[in-house]
N, C-alpha and C positions, 0 to 999 in steps of 0.2 A: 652730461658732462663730456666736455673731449676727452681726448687721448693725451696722453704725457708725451709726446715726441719728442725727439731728441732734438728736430728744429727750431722749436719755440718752451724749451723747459729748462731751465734754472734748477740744477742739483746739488746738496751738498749731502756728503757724509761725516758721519760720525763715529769712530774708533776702528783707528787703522791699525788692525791689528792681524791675524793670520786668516780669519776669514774673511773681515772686513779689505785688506788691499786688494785680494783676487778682483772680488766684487767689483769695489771701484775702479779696480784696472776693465775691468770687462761692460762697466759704463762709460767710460773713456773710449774705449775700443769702437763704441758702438754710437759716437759720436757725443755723446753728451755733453756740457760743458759744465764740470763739477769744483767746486769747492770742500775742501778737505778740513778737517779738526782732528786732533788725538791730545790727548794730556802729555803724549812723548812728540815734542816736536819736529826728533828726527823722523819717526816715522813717517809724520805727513807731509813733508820735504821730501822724503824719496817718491811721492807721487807727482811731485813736479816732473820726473822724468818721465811719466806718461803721459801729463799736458795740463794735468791739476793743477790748481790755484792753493793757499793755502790763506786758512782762516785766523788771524790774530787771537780769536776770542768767540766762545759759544754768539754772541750778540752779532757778530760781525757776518757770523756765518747764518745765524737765524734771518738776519734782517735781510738778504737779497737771495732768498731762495723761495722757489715755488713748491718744489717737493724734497722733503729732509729723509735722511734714511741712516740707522744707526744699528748698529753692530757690537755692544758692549758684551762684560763679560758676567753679570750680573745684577741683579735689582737694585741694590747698592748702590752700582754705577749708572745705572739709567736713571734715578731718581736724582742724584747730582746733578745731571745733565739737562732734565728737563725741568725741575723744580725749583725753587729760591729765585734771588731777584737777579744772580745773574746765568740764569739757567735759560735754552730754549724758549720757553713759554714766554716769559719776561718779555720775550722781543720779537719773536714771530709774528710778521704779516696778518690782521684777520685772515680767512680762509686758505692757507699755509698747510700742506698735506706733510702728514707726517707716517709714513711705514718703519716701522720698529721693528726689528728684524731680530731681536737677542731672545737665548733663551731666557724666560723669564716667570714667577710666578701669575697664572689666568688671574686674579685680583690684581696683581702690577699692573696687569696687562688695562684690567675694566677702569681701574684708578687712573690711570693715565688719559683712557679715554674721556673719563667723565671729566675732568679738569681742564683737559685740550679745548671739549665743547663748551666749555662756560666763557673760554676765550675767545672762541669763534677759529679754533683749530680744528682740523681732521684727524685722526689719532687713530691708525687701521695699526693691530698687531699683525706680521708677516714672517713669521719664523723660518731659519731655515734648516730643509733635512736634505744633510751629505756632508762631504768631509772635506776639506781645501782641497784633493785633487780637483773634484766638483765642481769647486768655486771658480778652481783657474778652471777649467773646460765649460762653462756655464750650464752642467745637468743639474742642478741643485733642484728641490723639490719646494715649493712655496707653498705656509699653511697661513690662509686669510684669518681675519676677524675683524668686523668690523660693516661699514658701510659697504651694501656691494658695490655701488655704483662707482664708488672710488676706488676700490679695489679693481675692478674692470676696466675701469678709466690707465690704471697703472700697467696694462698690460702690456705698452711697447718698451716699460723700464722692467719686467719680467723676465720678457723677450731674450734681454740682453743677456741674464744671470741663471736663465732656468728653463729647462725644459718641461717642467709642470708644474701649477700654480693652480691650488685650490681656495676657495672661500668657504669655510666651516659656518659659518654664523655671525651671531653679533662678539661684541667685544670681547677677547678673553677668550675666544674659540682654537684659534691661530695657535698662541701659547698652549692650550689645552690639548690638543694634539698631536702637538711638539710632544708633549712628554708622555702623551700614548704611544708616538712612535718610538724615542729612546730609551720607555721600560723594554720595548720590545728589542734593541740594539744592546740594552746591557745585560737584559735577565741571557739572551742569547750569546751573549758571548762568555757568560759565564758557563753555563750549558757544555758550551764548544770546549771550553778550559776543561772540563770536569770529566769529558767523554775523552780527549788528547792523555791527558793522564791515567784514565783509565784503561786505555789499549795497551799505553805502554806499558804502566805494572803488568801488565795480561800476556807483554811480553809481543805488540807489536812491532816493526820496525817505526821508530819516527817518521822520516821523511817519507816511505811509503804513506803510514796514518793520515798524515797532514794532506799530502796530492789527494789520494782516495777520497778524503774527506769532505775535500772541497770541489771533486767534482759531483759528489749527490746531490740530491733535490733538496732535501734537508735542510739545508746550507744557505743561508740568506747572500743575496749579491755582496749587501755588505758587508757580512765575512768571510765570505768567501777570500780575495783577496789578501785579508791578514794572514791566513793559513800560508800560501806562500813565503810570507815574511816572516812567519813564526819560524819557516822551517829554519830560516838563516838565524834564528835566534835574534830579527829584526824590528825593535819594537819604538823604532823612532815615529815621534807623532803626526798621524793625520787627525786623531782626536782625542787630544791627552786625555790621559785617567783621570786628572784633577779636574775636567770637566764634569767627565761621565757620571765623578761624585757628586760635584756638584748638582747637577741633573737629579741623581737619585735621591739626593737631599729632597728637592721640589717635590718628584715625582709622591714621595713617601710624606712631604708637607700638604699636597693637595689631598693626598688621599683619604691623610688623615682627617682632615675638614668635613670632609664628606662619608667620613666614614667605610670605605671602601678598603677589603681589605687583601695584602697584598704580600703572602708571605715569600714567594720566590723571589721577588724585588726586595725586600727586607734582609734576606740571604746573600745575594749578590752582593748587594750595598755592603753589606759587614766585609766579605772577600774583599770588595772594589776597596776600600779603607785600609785592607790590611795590606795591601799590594802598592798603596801609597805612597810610604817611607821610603821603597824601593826606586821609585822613580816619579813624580807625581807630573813630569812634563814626557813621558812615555807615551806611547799609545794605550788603549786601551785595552789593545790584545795584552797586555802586560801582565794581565789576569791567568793568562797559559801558563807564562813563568811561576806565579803563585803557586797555582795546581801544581806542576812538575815538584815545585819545592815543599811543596807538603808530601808528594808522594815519594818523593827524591826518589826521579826518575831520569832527568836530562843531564846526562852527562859532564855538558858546556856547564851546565850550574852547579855541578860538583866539582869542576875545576876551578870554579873563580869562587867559591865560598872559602 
């Protein structure tokens, strides 16, 4: 199969939303010529200002694209999108490559597949791991599933968005590793919350804890960084909690299936939930706050209660 070049490739997206506009800016960027859809109209109007086109209707946008690419915010929403008569499928091209990129339950992911193929669609799940800085700089990490060939084939629209791009297996792979990696992004940042509050009872200084903290080995890249922002009591979103819930919802629905069992995610999750109310478009480090407020230890949080 060729390559998906930006010379002769037809792209549209789907749900331009905080990770999905990076993306499509950074397909734009890289020559593409894309066509946009959101259910918020403004949204995909503002990528007119990077050279997008903008789709009237799923149909309009399914019927003149060769590679489709979507970024929703759950299974819910991808099933809307792709299923019914006026959904994707309905109107897609035979052989019409479709990368699905949300997180979303490995069964969404294999059901989607199988349905795609009985239309003569491609249906590769393509998840992505990293957070909107990511998205705008294109290091994002891409997990396949599906056809390799296709997924290979996609590798100069990767190019564009990612510095590394894996193929897991057949269908439902992609997804499935999405949420092996952000058990390990949330059991960890819970971890991180539970040791920040533990210093401090112990009577560390904060701002000392948090630097210290985040320059050990210990300390995953990706929270690394929040530590910083903790220390400003900064917990504006690069990946809201009300995802991360989301996520562990999945993570703790697959596992169940399979029986696999998983009490530190279980833990978290209750945290992650309780930390909710508080702000659910937060980051995800928002869980630190939690911990300090249970140990009522942070200062800033005794002054604003």
């Amino acid at each position: 199969m060729n390559s998906f070049a930006a010379s002769h490739t037809r792209l549209s997206f789907i749900g331009i939303g905080n990770m999905g506009s990076r993306i499509a800016q950074r397909l734009l960027e890289h020559g593409y010529k894309l066509a946009v859809y959101d259910r918020d109209p403004a949204r995909a109007e503002a990528m007119t200002e990077h050279g997008a086109s903008v789709a009237g209707s799923l149909a309009e946008l399914a019927e003149h694209a060769d590679v489709i690419l979507s970024c929703l915010t759950n299974d819910d929403a991808v099933q809307s999108v792709y299923l019914g008569p006026d959904g994707v499928f309905a109107h897609a091209p035979i052989g019409t490559v479709i990368l699905e990129m949300s997180t979303i339950l490995p069964q969404t992911s294999r059901e989607l597949a199988r349905d795609g193929a009985g239309l003569g669609l491609h249906v590769l799940d393509v998840a992505i791991s990293g957070s909107t800085p990511a998205a705008e700089q294109g290091t994002l990490s891409l997990l396949g599933g599906g056809n390799p060939d296709i997924f290979w084939a996609a590798h100069p629209i990767f190019q564009a968005i990612a510095t590394r791009y894996f193929h897991l297996g057949p269908s439902g792979s992609g997804t499935t590793m999405k949420l092996v990696v952000n058990s390990i992004l949330g059991v960890g940042m819970q971890a991180i919350a539970e040791a920040c509050a533990l210093g401090q009872k112990a009577g560390l200084d904060r701002d000392l804890l948090l630097h210290v903290l985040s320059q050990t080995a210990v300390v995953a890249p990706a929270h690394a960084g929040k530590l910083s922002r903790a220390a400003r009591n900064d917990y504006s979103p690069q990946f809201p909690l009300q995802l991360m819930n989301k996520d562990f919802r999945l993570i703790l629905e697959t596992a169940s299936a399979i029986d696999a069992a998983m009490p530190a995610t279980q833990a978290a999750f209750q945290i992650n939930s309780e930390a909710l109310p508080l702000g659910a478009e937060e980051d995800l480090s928002a869980v630190i706050r939690q911990m300090e407020k249970l140990a009522r230890v942070n200062p800033a949080y005794e002054e604003a209660s």
